[in-house]
C-alpha positions as CSV (number, residue, x, y, z in Angstrom):
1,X,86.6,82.4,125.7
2,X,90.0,83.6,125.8
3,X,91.5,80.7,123.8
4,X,88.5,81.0,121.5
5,X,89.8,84.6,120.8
6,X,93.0,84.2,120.2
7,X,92.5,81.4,117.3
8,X,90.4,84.1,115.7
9,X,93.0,87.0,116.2
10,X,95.7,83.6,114.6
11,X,93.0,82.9,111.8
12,X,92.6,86.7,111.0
13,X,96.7,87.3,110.9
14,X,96.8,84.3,108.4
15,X,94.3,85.6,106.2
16,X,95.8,88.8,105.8
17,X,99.6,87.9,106.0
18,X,98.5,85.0,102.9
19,X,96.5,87.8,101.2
20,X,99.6,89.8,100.3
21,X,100.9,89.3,96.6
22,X,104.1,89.7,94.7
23,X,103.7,93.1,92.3
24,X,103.5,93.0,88.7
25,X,106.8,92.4,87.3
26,X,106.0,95.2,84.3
27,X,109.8,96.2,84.5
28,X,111.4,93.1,83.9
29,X,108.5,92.2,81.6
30,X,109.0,95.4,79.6
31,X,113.3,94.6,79.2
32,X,113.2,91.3,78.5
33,X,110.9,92.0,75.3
34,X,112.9,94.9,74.2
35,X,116.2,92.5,74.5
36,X,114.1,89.9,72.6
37,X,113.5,92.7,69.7
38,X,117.5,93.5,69.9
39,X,118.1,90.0,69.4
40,X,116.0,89.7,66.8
41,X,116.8,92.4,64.9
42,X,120.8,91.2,64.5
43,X,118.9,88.0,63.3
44,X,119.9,85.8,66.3
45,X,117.9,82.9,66.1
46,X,119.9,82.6,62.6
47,X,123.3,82.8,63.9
48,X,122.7,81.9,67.8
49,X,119.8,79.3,67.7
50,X,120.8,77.6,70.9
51,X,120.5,81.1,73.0
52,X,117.6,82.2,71.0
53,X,115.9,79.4,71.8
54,X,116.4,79.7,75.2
55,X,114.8,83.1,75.3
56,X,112.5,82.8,73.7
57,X,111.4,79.5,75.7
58,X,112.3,81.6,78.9
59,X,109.9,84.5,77.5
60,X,106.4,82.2,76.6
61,X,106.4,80.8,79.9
62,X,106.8,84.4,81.9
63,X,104.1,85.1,79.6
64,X,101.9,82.6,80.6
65,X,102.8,83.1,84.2
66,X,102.0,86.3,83.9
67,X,98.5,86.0,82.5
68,X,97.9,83.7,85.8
69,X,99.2,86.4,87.9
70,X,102.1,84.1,89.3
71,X,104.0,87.5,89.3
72,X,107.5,85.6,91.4
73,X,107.8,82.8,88.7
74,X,107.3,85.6,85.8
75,X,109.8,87.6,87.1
76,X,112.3,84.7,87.0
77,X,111.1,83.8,83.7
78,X,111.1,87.2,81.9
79,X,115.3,87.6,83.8
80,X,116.2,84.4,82.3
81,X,114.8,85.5,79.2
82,X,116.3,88.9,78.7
83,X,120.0,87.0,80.1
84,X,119.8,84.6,77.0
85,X,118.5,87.0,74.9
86,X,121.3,89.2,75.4
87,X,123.9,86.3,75.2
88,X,122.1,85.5,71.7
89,X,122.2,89.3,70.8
90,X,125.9,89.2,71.4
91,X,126.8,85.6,70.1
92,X,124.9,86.9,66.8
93,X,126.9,90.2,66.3
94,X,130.2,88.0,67.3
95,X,129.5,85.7,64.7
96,X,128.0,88.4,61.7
97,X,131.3,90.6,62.7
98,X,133.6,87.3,62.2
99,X,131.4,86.2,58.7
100,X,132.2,90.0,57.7
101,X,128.0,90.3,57.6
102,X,126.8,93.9,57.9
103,X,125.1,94.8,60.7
């Protein structure tokens, strides 16, 4: 009886311990796109295609993880994104300030 009760208390600590979920990674969701637009908008995948890429790369599959609610690998996803987005936001200014491009 008592062994009997204790695998159910076990069982019943499982469930609820494997019920607990990662939260909704809106924040990082919400910065990488807005690094995405600043990346764009100094025409980055023109002058930077190798970061852009990246990004954007980084940025479809958060996406997709995100739409299966596997909210840990989008959050890697969406920080790798806005990381290369910002490096391709930078690399693009770099280069347009050098090429005497206005920005």
């Amino acid at each position: 009886m008592n062994l009997l009760r204790l695998f159910i208390g076990i069982s019943i600590f499982t469930v609820i311990v494997g019920c607990q979920t990662v939260p909704a990674p809106i924040e990082d969701y919400s910065i990488a796109r807005a690094a995405m637009d600043a990346a764009r908008a100094v025409q980055a995948a023109r002058h930077s295609p190798g970061y852009w890429h990246q990004a954007e790369e980084a940025y479809r599959k958060g996406r997709i993880y995100f739409e299966d609610r596997d909210y840990a690998k989008a959050k890697e996803q969406f920080i790798r994104a806005r990381l290369a987005a910002e490096r391709a936001e930078n690399s693009a200014r770099l280069i347009r300030q050098k090429t005497g491009e206005i920005l």
